[in-house]
N, C-alpha and C positions, 0 to 999 in steps of 0.2 A: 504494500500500500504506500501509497508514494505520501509525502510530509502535507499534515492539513495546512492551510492558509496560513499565516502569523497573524495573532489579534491583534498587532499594531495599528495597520492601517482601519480595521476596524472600529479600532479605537478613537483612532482620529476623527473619522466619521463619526460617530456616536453626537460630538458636542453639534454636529450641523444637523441633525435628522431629530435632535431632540420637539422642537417645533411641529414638525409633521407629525411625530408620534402621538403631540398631546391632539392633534386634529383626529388622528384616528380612533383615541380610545374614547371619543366621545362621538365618535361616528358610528363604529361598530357594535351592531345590536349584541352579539354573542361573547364576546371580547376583543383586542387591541389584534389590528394586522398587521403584520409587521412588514416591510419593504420586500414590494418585487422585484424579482430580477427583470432588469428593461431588456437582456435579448429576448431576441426571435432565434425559438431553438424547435427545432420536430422535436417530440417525445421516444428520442432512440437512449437506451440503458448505459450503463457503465460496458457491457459485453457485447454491446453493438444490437442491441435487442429492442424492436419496436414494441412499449409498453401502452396498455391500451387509454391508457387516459391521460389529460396534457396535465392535467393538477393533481397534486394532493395535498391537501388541507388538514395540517399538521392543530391540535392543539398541547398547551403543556401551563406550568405556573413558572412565576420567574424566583422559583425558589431553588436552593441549592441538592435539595431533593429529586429535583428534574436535572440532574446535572448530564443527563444524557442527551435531552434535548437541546436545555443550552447551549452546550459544546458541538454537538451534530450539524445545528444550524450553523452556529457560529463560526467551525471551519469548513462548514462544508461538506464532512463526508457524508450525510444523508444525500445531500443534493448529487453528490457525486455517483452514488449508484444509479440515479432513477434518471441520468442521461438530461434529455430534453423536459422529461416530467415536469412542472418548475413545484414548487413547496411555497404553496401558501400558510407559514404561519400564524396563529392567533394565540394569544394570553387570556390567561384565566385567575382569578382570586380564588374557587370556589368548585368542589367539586361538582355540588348540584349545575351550578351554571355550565361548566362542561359537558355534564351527561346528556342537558337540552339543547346543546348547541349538537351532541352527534344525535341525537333523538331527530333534531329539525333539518339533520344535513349540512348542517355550517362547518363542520366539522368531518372526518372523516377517520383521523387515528388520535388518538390522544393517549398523553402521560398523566394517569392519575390515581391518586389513593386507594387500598384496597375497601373501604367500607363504600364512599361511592360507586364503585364498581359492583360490588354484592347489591348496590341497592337500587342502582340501575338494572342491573342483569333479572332481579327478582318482582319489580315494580313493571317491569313488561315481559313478566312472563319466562323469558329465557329469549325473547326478539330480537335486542335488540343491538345486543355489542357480546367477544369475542375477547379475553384476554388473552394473547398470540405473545406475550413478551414478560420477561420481570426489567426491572433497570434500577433498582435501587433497593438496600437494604440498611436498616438503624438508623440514625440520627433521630434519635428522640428522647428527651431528657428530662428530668423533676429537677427544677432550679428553681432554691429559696431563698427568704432572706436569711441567712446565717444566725440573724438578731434576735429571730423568734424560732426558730426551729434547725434544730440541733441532730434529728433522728427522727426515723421515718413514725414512728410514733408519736410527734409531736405534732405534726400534720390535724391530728382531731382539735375540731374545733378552728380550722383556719381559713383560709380565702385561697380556691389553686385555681389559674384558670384553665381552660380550653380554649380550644381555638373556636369550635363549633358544635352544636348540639349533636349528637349524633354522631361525630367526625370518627376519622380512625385514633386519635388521642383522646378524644371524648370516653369512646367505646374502652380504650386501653386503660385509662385512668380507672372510669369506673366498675371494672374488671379489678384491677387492684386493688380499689376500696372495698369490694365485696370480697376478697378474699381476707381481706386486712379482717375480716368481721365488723365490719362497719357499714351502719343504714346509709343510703342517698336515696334519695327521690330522683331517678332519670331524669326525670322534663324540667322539673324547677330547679334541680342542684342543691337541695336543699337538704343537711340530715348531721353526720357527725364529722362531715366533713364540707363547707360548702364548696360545690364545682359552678363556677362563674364563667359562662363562655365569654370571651373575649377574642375579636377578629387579632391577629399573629400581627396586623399593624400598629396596634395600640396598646398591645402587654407591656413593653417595656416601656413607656410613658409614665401608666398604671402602676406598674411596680414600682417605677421610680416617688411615684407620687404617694406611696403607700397604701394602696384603696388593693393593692394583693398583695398576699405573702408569699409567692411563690405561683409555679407554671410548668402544667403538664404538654411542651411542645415540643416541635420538627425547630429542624434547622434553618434559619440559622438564629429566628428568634431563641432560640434555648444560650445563646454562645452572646446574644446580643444583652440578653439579663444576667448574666456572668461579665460581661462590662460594666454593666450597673451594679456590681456588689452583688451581685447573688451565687448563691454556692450550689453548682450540680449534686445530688442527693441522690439521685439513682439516676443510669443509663438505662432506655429499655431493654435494650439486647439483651442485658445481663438476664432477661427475665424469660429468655427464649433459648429453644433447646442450640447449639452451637452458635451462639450470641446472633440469632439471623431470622429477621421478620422483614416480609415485603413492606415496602413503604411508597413502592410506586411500582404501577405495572404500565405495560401499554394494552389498549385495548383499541378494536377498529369495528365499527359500524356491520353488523350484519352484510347489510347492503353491498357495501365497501367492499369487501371480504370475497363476495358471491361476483361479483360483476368484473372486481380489479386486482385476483389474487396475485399480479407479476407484480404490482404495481406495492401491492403491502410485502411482498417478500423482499423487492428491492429497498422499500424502507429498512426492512428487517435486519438487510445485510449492511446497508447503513448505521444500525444502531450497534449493533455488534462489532462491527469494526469502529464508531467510537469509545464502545466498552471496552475494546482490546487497547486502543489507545490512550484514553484514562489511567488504566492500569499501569500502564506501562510509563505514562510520563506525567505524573501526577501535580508535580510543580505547574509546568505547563496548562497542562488542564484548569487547574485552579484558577491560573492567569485568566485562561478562556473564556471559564465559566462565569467571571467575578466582570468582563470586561461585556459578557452578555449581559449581565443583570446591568451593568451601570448606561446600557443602551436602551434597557427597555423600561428604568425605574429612572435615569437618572442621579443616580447616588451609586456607587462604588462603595463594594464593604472593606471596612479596616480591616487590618491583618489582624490585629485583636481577637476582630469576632469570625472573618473567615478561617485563620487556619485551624482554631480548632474542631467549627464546621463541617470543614469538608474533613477533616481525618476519621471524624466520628460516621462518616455516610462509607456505607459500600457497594461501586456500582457493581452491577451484575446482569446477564442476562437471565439467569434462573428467576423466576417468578414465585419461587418459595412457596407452592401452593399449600403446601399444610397448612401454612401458618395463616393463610387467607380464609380458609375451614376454622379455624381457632378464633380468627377474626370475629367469624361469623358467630362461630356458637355462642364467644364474650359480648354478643348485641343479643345476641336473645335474651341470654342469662340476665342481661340488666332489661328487659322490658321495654329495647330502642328496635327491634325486630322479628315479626313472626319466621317461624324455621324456616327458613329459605331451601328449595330446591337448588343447589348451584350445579346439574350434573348438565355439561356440555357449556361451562363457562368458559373453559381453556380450549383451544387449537393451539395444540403448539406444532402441530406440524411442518408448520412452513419456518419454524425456529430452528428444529430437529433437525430440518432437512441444511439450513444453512450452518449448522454447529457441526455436523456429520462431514460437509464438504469443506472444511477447516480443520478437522482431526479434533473434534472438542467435542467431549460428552456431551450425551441428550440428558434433558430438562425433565423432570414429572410433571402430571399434572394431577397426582394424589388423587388419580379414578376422578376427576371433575371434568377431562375430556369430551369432547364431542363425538360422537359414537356413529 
């Protein structure tokens, strides 16, 4: 594979496209588009292969959790498989708002959380998305204030927040509390521990401000309240069997899937070959990653708070599906999910088949396969 782009020049750009961005994110119904490529290209592949659709309509978050997609976009190597295809990207805050966006077709693959996904895949039956990828495992941490809580027993009687009701930290947290032997009220948050959702944009304000004592989130808010004084108090990994829970899968539209499977497997080979290069040149990537966020938020994170971010994340293409099963069962257990059917949420076959042609083990899908 020949060397991705340098984010230098990328970089550069960023301060002039800043403008156009904020036009887009208040233009676009689904989330934020990101810049098209101005050639005029036919839709032929990286292996000289005419792919059958001219677009594909990429979504992801501009968090370091998506670190596959940031980086993919950003030098390129997605694009580089799919030839002339061009990649329309779009941004998201939220997992619901993604799963509406590949629901209404604005969307077509996206990088996102495993509880959205469970609850997409079960709120239409089993219609209407495919998780075909994993891309990320851990980053998720309990950071307090030091001031007031000492041990994880201390926690009763406190302020933690979430990011969202429901979320997959929401679901994890209070998964914990119930094991802790401790009441919550799911919907309110309310019991011997309160859980306060709070959007991952405004926790660390919030903490700063004292109105929380602490916060059950992703990265890179968890690294961003450990700038503020706060002390991480457990990693979740620690709480999983070989320290390894998805925290981002890809998943593509039924549709998508059925109509334009060269077109998702050239993505596929795309993602994996920037997993392979992630791996491999980790500073770099960091660089990458940090110089896509600061294109698409405007702010660039301190070394502060990214490097211990991104060490705490691990990408991967294994999509961890036990642990998505586990996922699941910890939302029923708290009363945020009827038992879901998930049998035929995974295809991994078009993953299989590109892992296979690289000499790299295949993937499980823990009997959740499509049959």
């Amino acid at each position: 594979m020949s060397a991705p782009r340098t984010t230098v020049r990328r970089s550069i750009a960023a301060a002039a496209a800043l403008p156009l961005l904020a036009v887009a994110l208040t233009a676009c119904g689904y989330g934020s588009e990101a810049k098209d490529d101005d050639a005029e290209k036919s839709n032929v592949s990286a292996d000289g292969k005419k792919l059958s659709a001219d677009t594909v309509k990429i979504g992801y978050f501009p968090n370091l959790t998506h670190a596959t997609a940031l980086v993919g976009i950003q030098e390129g190597l997605i694009a580089k498989e799919l030839g002339g295809t061009t990649v329309k990207p779009s941004t998201f805050n939220a997992g619901p708002s993604e799963i509406e966006a590949l629901n209404a077709g604005s969307i077509d693959i996206g990088f996102i959380g495993p509880s959205p996904s469970i609850n997409g895949f079960t709120k239409s039956q089993g219609k209407n998305l495919r998780i075909v990828s994993g891309s990320a495992s851990g980053g998720v941490k309990l950071v307090v204030n030091p001031k007031k809580i000492k041990t994880l027993d201390d926690l009763k009687g406190k302020k933690i927040a979430t990011p969202q009701l429901g979320n997959t930290q929401d679901v994890a947290f209070l998964n914990w509390i119930s094991e802790k032997g401790w009441k919550v009220d799911a919907q309110s948050g309310k019991g011997d521990v309160s859980v306060v959702r709070s959007d991952n944009k405004v926790t660390p304000d919030a903490y700063k401000s004292g109105s929380l004592d602490g916060a059950w989130v992703p990265e890179p808010t968890a690294s961003k309240l450990v700038a503020e004084g706060g002390k991480v108090l457990l990693d979740e990994s620690s709480l999983w069997p070989d320290d390894k829970f998805v925290i981002t899968n890809i998943i593509v539209s039924q549709k998508f899937l059925t109509e334009h499977p060269d077109v998702v497997e050239a993505v596929l080979r795309g993602t994996v070959n920037t997993n392979k290069w992630i791996n491999a040149n980790p500073d770099e990537a960091k660089a990458s990653a940090n110089a896509a966020l600061e294109e698409l938020s405007g702010k660039a994170l301190p070394a502060e708070v990214l490097d211990p971010a991104w060490e705490s994340i691990q990408i991967t293409d294994d999509p961890l599906a036990a642990t998505l099963q586990s996922q699941a069962d910890h939302a029923v257990k708290a009363g945020l999910l009827e038992k879901p059917d998930l049998n035929g949420i995974y295809d991994l076959k078009p993953l299989n088949k590109i892992l296979g042609a690289a000499g790299q083990p295949e993937v499980a899908d823990a009997g959740l396969g499509v049959k």
